[in-house]
N, C-alpha and C positions, 0 to 999 in steps of 0.2 A: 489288671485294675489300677495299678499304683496305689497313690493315697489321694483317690479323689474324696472331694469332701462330701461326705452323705446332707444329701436335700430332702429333706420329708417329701417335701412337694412333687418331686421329680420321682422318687418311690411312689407316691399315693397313685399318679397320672401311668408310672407303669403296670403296675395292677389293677389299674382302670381297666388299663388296653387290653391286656389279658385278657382278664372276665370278660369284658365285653364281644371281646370274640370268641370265648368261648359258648356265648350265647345265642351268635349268630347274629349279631349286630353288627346295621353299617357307621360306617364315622359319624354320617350324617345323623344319625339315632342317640349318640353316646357323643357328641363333639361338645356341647357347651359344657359337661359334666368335669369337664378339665378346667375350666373358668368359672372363677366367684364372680356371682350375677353383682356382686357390691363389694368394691373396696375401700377403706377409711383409714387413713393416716394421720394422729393429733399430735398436737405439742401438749404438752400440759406444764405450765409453769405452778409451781410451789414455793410458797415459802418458806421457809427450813425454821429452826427452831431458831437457829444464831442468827435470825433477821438476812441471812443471805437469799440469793432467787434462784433454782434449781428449775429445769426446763427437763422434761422426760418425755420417752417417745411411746405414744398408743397407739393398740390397730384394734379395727371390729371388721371382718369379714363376712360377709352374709353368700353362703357358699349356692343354695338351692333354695328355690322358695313352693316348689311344682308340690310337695304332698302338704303344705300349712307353714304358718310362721316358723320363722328360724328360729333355731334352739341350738343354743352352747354355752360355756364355762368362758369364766375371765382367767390369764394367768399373771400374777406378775413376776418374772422373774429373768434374771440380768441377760440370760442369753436370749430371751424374745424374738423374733424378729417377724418381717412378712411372710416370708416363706413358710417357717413353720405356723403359723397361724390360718393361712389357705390353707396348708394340708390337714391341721385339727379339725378347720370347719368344714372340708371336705368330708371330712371322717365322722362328724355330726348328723350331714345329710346320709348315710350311706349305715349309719350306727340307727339311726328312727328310722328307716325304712327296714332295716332288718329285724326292729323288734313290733313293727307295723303299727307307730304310734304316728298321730298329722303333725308330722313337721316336718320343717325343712332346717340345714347344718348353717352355724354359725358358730365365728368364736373370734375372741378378744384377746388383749394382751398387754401389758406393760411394759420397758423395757427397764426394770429396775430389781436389784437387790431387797426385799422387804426386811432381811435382817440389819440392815443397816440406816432406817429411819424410823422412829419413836411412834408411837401410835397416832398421836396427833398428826404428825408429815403424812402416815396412811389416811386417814380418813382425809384428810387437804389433798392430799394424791386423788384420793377414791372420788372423792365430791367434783371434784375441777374435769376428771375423766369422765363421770359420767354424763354433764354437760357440754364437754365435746360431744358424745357417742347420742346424747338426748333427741335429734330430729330421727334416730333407726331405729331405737327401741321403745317396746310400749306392748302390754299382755297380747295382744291383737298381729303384732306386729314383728316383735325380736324380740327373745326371753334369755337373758344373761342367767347364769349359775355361778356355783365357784368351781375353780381348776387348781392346778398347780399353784400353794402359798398362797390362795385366797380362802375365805371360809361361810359360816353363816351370819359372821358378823361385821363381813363385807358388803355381804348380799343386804343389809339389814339401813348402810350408809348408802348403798346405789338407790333401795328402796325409796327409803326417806328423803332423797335430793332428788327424784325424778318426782314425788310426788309432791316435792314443795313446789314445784313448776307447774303443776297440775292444777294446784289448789286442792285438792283431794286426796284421801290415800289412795294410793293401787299399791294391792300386795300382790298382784298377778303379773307386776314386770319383772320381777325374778325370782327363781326358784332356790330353794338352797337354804331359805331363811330360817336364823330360830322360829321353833314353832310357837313363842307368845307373839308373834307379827307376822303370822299366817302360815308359816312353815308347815310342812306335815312331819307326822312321827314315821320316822325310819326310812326319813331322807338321809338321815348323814350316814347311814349304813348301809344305805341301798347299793351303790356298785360292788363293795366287798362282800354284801350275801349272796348280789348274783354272780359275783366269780366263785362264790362256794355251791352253788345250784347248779350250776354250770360243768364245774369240775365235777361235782357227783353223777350226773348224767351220765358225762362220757367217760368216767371210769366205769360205771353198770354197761355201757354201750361194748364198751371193750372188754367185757367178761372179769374187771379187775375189781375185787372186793373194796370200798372204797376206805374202811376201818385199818385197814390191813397194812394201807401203803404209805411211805414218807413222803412228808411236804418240805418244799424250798421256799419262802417267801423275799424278793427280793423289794425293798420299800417297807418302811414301816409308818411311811402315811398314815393319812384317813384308808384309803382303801386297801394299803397291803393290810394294815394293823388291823382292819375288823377284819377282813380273812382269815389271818391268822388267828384270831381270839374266836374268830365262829368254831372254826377247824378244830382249838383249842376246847371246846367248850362241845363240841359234838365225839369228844374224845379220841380225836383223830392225834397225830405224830406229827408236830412240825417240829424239822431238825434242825431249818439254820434259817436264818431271818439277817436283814442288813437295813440298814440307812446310807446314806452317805458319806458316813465316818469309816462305813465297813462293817461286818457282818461278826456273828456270833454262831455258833454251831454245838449239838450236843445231838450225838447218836441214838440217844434215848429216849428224846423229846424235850422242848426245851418251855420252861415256865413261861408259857406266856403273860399273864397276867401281870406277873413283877415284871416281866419286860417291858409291857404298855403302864403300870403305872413310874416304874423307873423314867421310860421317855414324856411322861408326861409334864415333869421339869423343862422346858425347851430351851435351855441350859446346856442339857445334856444329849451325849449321842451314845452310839452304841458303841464305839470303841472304847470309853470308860467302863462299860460293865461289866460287872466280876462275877461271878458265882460257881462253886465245885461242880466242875466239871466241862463247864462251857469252855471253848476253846475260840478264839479269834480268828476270823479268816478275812481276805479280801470279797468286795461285789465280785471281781473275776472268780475267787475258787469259789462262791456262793452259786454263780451259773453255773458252774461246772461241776457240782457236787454230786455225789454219789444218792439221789432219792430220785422215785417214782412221777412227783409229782412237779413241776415248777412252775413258781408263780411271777414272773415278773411284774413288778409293782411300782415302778421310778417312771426313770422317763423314755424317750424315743430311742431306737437305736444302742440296746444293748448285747439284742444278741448279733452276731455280726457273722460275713464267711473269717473272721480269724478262730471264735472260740463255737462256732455250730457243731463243727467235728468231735469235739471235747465232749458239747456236751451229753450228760449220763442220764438226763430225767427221760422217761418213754410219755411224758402230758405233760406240754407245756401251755398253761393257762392264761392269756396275755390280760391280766386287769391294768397296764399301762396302756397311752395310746401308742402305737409306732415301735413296740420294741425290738420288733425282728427285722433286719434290713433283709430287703429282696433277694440278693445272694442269699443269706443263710436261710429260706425258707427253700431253698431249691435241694441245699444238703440236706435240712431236717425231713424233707419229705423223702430223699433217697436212703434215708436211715431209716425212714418208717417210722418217727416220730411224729405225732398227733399234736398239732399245734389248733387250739381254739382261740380265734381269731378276734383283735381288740374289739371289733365292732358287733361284736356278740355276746364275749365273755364281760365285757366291761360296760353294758348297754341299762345295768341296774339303776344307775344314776339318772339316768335320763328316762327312766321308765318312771320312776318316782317324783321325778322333776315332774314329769305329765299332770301323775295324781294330785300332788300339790297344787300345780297351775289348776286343774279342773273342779277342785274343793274352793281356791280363790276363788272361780269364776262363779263358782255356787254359792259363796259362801257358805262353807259347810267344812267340819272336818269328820275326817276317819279314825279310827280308832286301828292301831299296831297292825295286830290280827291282820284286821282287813288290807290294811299295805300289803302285809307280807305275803298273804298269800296270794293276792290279785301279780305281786311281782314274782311268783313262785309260777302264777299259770303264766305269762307272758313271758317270761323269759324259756321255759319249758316250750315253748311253742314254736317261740323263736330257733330255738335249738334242735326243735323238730323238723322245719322248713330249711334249716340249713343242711342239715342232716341226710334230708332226703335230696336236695338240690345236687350236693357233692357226690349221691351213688349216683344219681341219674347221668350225670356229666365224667362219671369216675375222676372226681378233681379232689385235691384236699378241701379240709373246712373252711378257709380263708377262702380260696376260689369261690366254693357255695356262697356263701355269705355275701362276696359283694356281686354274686350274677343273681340271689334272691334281693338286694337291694339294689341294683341298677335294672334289673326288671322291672322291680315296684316304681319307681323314680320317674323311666323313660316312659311308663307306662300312663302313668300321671300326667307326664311332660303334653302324649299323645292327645288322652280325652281330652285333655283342656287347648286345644288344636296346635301342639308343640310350638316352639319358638319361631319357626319363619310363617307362620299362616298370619303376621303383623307385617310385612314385610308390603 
């Protein structure tokens, strides 16, 4: 292999290929699903605080449109680029057909540091961006959320700048929102509870008590950190947890609570924190640690063929998008490790994105309960089609999952007279 450089894009299109022939599909069946039907490339010039002019680089990709409008997360963050950006919205179409919600993948991105400009630069960033991105987006059309280092009160400035152009509000051009400007409750929870609904499944699937066994969370985001706090709070053992400063570990279980109110400074990381007993470790010995459960929770590309071998968890639960590269899935599946795949385990977010957008569309809201459990039956479901896909093809859960979503996709593509019946 040498050290070629890992391309999401070039991963997402080989596991395409895979699945798709695992399904008995010709090229011609599965060939545009390698290509975003829209690509968008902006400039976005700012003004910085010291009166200087700052030019930043945006993309919005609109990957599938064949089962309903596009739906994805904006990210900003310095390593951005196109590549990775097709391969997320790729992963959007392919994540809503596996939890069988109408949409089709889409996703955005910045090419910028957000720790290093003042909130005002952000919202002059966010405002100036979403007017580039304004002739693709619209409730009807393409539904932004937040991703990577964006939040609900990003979601709240794309809001408000798409609807000044409107002349009217629309809260149904993006999801993700505080819930006093349309939001729904237990959106910002939703992917970290269904990576904990998920994981409990298939530890019961696999005869493994789910009380019983130790948790790895790696990410102490939004979605590693309600993981862990759910895990926490259902009296489960999480052992070691990490951010990007590096990880924390305790054989015994480790306080969550003080940990998420500790990180709630953003000030702080996890390599300052102190407390008897806790021991320091790197992200590397955090994947490789000694428990049952792993959660990867960061970004793309961290379990790799260097540390697959190494690792010791028997369930690893991908709430990141991209984090297994294709080599390492080929060792963890001859180890016999049970990998539940980003586009299923992480599929909460966008499940709740739905109900949000379809409460906007009603105006109407829900009440907790009602989210959680409508996301407790859907994700459950999901996990059931995937479940039975992977015995029927005898393939791992990642296989299932995108031959039950490139089924659903091509199949769409068909009734509505697929792509060359224009021709």
């Amino acid at each position: 292999m040498g050290t070629k450089t890992y391309n999401p894009y070039e991963n997402m299109v080989a596991v395409l290929e895979q699945a798709a022939e695992k399904l008995g599909l010709k090229p011609d069946e599965y060939e545009t699903l390698k290509y975003p039907e829209r690509e968008l490339i902006v400039s976005i010039p700012v003004r910085m605080d010291d009166g200087t002019l700052k030019v930043f680089e945006g993309y919005r990709v609109q990957h599938n449109s064949a089962r309903g409008p596009y739906k994805g997360g904006i990210r900003y963050h310095q390593n951005a680029n196109q590549d990775e950006v097709k391969a997320l919205a790729a992963w959007m179409s392919f994540k809503c057909a596996v939890v069988n919600i109408p949409y089709g993948g889409a996703k955005g991105g910045i090419k910028v540091d957000p720790t290093k400009l003042s909130r005002d630069e952000l919202i002059r960033l966010t405002r100036r961006y979403t007017t580039r991105i304004l002739p693709l987006i619209g409730p009807d059309q393409d539904i932004p959320a937040p991703d990577v280092n964006t939040n609900g009160e990003v979601m709240g400035w794309i809001m408000d700048t798409y609807s000044m152009f409107k002349g009217h509000s629309v809260p149904g051009v993006v999801t993700g929102k505080p819930v006093e400007i349309g939001g729904s409750i237990g959106r910002a929870e939703a992917t970290g509870r269904g990576v904990t609904i998920i994981a409990e499944k298939c530890l019961e699937d696999l005869g493994m008590e789910p009380q019983e066994q130790t948790y790895a969370v790696q990410g102490m985001g939004n979605v590693g950190g309600t993981a862990a706090k759910i895990l926490y709070e259902e009296g489960k053992r999480v052992i070691a947890v990490s951010d990007w400063s590096g990880g924390v570990m305790k054989r015994e279980g480790l306080d969550i609570p003080d940990i998420l109110a500790f990180l709630s400074d953003r000030s702080k990381a996890l390599k300052d924190y102190e407390k008897e007993g806790t021991e320091h470790i790197s992200n590397e010995e955090l994947l490789t640690c000694k428990c049952d459960v792993l959660i990867p929770a960061a970004l793309e590309n961290q379990i790799t063929e260097k540390n697959a071998a190494q690792i010791q968890a028997r369930v690893i639960v991908e709430a990141a998008n991209g984090p297994t590269a294709i080599e390492a899935d080929h060792i963890l599946a001859e180890r016999k490790i049970t990998v539940i795949p980003d586009i299923l385990a992480n599929a909460g977010g966008v499940v709740v994105s739905y109900f949000e957008w379809v409460q906007n569309i009603q105006s109407m809201a829900w009440e907790l309960d009602e989210v959680n459990q409508m996301l407790k039956k859907v994700m459950l479901k999901a996990y059931h089609d995937v479940s039975n896909m992977s015995k029927e093809k005898s393939s791992t859960m990642r296989m299932g999952a995108y031959m039950v979503a490139i089924n659903r996709i091509t199949t769409a593509g068909r009734q509505r007279g697929g792509p060359i019946s224009m021709a």
